[in-house]
N, C-alpha and C positions, 0 to 999 in steps of 0.2 A: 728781722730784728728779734733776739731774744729776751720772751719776754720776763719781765722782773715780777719775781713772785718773794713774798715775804712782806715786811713792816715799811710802808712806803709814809715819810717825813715831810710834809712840804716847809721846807725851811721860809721863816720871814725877813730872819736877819742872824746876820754870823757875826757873835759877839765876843770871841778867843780865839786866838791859834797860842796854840804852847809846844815846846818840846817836854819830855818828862826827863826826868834828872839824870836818867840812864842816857840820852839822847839815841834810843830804839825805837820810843814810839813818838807818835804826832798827835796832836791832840785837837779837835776842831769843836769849839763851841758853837752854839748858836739856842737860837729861841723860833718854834716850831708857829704856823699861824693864829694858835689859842692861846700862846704866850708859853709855853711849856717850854723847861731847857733841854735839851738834846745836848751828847756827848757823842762825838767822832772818833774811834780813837786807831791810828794806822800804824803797820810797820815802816819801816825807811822804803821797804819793796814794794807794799801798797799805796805806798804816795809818790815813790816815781812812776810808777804805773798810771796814776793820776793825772801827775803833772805832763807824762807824753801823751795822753788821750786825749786833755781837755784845749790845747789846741785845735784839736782835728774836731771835736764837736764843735765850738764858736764857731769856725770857719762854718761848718755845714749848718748851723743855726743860723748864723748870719746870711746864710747860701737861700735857705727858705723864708726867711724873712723879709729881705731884699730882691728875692729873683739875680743879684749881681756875681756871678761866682768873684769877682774880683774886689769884693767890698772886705775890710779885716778890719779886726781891733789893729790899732798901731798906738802902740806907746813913743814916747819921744826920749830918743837916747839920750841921758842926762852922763854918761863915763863909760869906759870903757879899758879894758887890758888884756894885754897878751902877753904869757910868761912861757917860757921854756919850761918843758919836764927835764929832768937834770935824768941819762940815762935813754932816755925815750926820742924819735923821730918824731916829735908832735909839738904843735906849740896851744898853747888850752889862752881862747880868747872869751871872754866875759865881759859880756852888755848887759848896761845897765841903767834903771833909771833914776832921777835923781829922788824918788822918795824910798827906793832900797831895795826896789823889785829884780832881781838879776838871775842869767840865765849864763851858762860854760858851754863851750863848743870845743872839742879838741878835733886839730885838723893836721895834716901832714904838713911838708914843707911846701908840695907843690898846689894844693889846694890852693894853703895861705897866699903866692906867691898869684895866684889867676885871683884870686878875692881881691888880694890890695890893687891889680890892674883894674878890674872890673870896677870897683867902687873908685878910682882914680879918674878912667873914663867918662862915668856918668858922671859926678861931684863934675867936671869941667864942663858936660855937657850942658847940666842944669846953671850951675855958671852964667855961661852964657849968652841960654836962653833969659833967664829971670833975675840973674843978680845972688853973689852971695848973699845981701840981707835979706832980698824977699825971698829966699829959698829958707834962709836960719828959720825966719817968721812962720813959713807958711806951715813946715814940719811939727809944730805947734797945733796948729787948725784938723791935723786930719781928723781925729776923731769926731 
């Protein structure tokens, strides 16, 4: 691992996310653990950069934490769509949860087409075994 040299923050609590009026940057507040404000402030390309890393750390936090590699944050899908790109082979599907947290996937035809079997399959398997309510219910509980 490389190591991080420079001004190291240990945040206590993150009290702003803004965009600025340009919508170019990102902006992250927060209050450092003496109470001090800290400002974050990112391009669009250092905060997707963010946003695909901090996945893969959770997991491997979670990994050493728990000893479980199969242990994850699971949020509960509160909506969901898929729209056609007008022009484009792709259909762009976006999950989401119900207090606003959302995430885009663009996928081909045939992807999309082995995802709706696959989640088809299980959804009947889970069925089933336990019940549409106690499966609605239990999808609630992971976390």
């Amino acid at each position: 691992m490389e190591r991080i040299v420079g001004t190291t923050v240990d945040i206590a609590e993150l009290t702003v996310c803004e965009v600025d009026e340009s919508g170019r940057l990102i902006r992250l507040g927060a209050r450092d653990r003496a109470g001090a404000p800290v400002t974050i402030t990112l391009s669009l390309d250092q905060a997707e950069s963010i946003m695909m890393t901090l996945p893969h750390l959770l997991k491997k936090a979670l990994h050493a934490r728990t000893n479980d590699p199969h242990y994850r944050i699971v949020f509960p899908l509160g909506r969901w769509t898929v729209e056609q790109v007008e022009g484009h082979a792709c259909l762009i599907m976006t999950l989401g949860t119900a207090d606003g947290f959302e995430v885009s996937f663009g996928a081909p035809p045939d992807m999309s087409r082995a995802l709706a079997a696959v989640l088809k399959q299980a959804a009947l398997a889970v069925d089933s075994r336990i019940g549409a309510d106690a499966w609605r219910a239990s999808c609630g509980a992971l976390n």
